[in-house]
N, C-alpha and C positions, 0 to 999 in steps of 0.2 A: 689675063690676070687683072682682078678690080681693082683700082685703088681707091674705092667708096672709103670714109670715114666713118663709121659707126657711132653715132651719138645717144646721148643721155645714161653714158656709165663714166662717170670723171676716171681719170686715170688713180692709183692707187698712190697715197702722199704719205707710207709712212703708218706705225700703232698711232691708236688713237691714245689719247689720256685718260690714264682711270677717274672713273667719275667721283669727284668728291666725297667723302664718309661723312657720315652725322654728328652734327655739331652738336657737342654737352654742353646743354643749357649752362647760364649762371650761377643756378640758384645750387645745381648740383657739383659744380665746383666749388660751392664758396663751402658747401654742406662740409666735405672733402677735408679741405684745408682745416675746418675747424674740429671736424674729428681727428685729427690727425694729430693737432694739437694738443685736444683734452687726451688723446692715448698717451703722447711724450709725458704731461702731465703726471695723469694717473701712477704710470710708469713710476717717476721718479719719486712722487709721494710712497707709493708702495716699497721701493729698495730704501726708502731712507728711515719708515717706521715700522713696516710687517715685521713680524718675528719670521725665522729664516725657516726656509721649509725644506732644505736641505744641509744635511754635512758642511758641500762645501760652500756652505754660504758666512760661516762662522771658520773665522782665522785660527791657529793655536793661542794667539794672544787671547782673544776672548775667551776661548774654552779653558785655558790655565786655572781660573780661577772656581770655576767650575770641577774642575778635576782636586784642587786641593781643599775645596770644603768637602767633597766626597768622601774624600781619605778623613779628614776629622772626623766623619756621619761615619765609618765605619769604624773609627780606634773607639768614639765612645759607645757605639754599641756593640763591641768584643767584650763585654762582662765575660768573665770567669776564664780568659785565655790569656796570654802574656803576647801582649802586642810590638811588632817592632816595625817600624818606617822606613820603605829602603830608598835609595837616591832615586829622582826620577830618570827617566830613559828618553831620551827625543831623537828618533829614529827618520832621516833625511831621504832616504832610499826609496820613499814612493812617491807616484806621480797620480795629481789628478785626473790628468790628461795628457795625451800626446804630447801636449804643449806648452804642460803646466805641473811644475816639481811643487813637489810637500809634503809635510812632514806629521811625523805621531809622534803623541805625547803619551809618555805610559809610567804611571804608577802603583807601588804596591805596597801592602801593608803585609808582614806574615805575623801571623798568631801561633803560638804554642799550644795545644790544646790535649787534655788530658787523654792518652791511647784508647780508641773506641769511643770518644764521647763528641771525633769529628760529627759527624751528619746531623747530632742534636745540637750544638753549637752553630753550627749553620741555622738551620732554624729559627732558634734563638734570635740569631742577629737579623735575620731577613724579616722577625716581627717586630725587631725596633727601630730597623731602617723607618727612614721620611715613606707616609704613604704613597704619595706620588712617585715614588722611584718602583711600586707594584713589583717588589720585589718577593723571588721565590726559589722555592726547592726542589728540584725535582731528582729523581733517580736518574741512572746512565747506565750505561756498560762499563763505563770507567769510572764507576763510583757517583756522590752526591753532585750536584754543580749548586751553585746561588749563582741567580742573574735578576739586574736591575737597570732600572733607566736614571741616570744622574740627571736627566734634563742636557739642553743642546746638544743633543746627540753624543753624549760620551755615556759608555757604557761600564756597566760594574758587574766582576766575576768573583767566583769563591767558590772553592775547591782545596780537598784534601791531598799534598803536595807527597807529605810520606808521613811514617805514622807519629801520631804527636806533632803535624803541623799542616796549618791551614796556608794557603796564598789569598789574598785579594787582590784583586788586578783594577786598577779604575784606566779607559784606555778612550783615546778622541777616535781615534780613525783616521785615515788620513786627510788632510784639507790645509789651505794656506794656511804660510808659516804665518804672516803677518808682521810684527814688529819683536817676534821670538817669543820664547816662554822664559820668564825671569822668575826661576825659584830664591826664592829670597832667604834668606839662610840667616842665623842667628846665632850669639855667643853661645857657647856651651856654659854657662856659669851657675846653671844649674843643679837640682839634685840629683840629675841625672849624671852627671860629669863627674861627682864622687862615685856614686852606685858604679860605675864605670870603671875608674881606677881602680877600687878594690876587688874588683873581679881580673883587672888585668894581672894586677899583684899577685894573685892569688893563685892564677897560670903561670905566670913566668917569674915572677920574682920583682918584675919591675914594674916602673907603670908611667907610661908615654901618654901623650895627647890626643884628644880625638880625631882621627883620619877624615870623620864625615860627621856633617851635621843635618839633620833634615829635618822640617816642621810643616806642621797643618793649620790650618783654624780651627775650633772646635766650634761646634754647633751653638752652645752656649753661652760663647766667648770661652777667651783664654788661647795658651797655643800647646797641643801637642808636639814632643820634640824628642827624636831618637840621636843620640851621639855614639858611632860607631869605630872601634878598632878591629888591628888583625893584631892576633899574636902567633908568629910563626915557630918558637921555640916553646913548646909548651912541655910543664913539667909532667913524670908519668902518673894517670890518676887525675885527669882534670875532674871528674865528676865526684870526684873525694876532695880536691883541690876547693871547689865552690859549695859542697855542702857545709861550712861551717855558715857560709853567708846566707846560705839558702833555711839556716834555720834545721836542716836536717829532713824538711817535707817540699819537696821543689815541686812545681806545677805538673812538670814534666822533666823524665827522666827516659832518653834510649839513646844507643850509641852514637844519634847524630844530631839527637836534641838535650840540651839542658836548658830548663827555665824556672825563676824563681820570682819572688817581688821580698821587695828589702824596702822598708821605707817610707810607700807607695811608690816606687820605680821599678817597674817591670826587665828586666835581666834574662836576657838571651844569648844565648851561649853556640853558637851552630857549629858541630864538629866536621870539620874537611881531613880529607887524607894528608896534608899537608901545613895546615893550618886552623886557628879556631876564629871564627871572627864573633866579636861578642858585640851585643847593642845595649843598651839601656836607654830605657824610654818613658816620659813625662805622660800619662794620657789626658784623653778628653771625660769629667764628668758624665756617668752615662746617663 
């Protein structure tokens, strides 16, 4: 057995260390940093003056004001129907995200409009709407629609609800609540608040204060403004009840609609199985 030493292989010590990687220049660091910075920049100039290029990039706060000039763009171009304001709606129950609640803001205007003269009425308004809202008419299977763009993303509908009355829907969509939507609401002290009580008188005998007040801007200044009751005891014959007021030619007349103008105050009358609720309404110049 040798016990010769075998030389010139060192014994094994162990990985070696990985050999160093390539060092980034300077000049391409310093490049780095400073892009990096003008992007932060860019960035925050952009979210602080771009107009928003989405929904939810615009709160309910913002869009409020926007949804109630809509509604005055619509009461003054309702020529020849008997327009009423209803309260608006803010609907909590959607989410923008998994991780992020918000809310819609939705308002509506219904018109009265003479039986068979919906779809030409539509029309009408959708050629006096603001050009920019490219508002129009098209057919359906369910009858006319009117659809327009209010601007920030809130949308405008109209459609014929049942016969003798229109709806217009002005609606955000959902997006942050923000600092809420504050409809701002005003005296009834109006002409509308008489036209009002004589029509309640005239269903029930009596005549009580208004339950709801609701208002718009109008386009040209001034404020649109509907004062609304219920009256649940109504006597038999309302629609014989309210034609002395109505002058004896009411705009509209069918079992679930009555509507007149007394004054220049538009008077609507909406028949329920239970109840009538009536509006009287101030408009917008058209």
């Amino acid at each position: 057995m040798s016990s010769t030493v075998h030389t010139g292989y060192p014994p094994p010590t162990g990985p070696r260390p990985p050999a160093p990687g390539p060092r980034w220049p300077r000049w391409l660091i310093a490049a780095t940093v400073v892009w990096a910075v003008l992007l932060a920049g860019l960035t925050w100039v952009s979210s602080a003056q771009d107009p928003p290029t989405v929904r939810e990039q615009r709160t309910l706060t913002q869009a409020g004001s926007v949804v109630d000039g809509a509604v005055g763009e619509l009461v003054a171009a309702a020529d020849g129907g008997v327009p009423a304001l209803t309260p608006p709606e803010v609907d909590r129950g959607c989410r923008i995200s998994p991780f992020a609640d918000g809310a819609t803001l939705t308002r509506a205007v219904d018109l009265a409009a003479p039986v068979g003269e919906e779809q030409a009425l539509l029309e009408r308004i959708a050629d006096r709407l603001p050009a920019r809202w490219r508002a129009g008419v098209r057919r359906t299977p369910e009858g006319p629609r009117l659809r327009g763009d209010a601007g920030e993303f809130v949308t405008v509908t109209g459609r014929p609800a049942t016969d003798g009355r229109i709806r217009f829907t002005v609606d955000t969509g959902c997006r942050p609540v923000g600092d809420d939507y504050d409809a701002a609401g005003t005296d009834p002290a109006g002409p509308e608040a008489g036209a009002l009580a004589e029509a309640v008188r005239a269903l029930s005998g009596g005549a009580g204060d208004p339950e709801s007040v609701v208002s718009a801007p109008c386009p040209g200044g001034g404020v649109a403004r509907t004062v609304r009751s219920v009256v649940d005891q109504v006597a038999t014959g309302p629609q014989a009840a309210l034609a002395p007021l109505a002058g004896g030619t009411p705009v509209v007349e069918t079992p679930e609609v009555y509507a007149y103008r007394r004054d220049g105050v538009a008077v609507l009358a909406d028949f329920q199985p239970d109840r009538v609720v009536v509006s009287a309404t101030t408009g917008c110049p058209g």
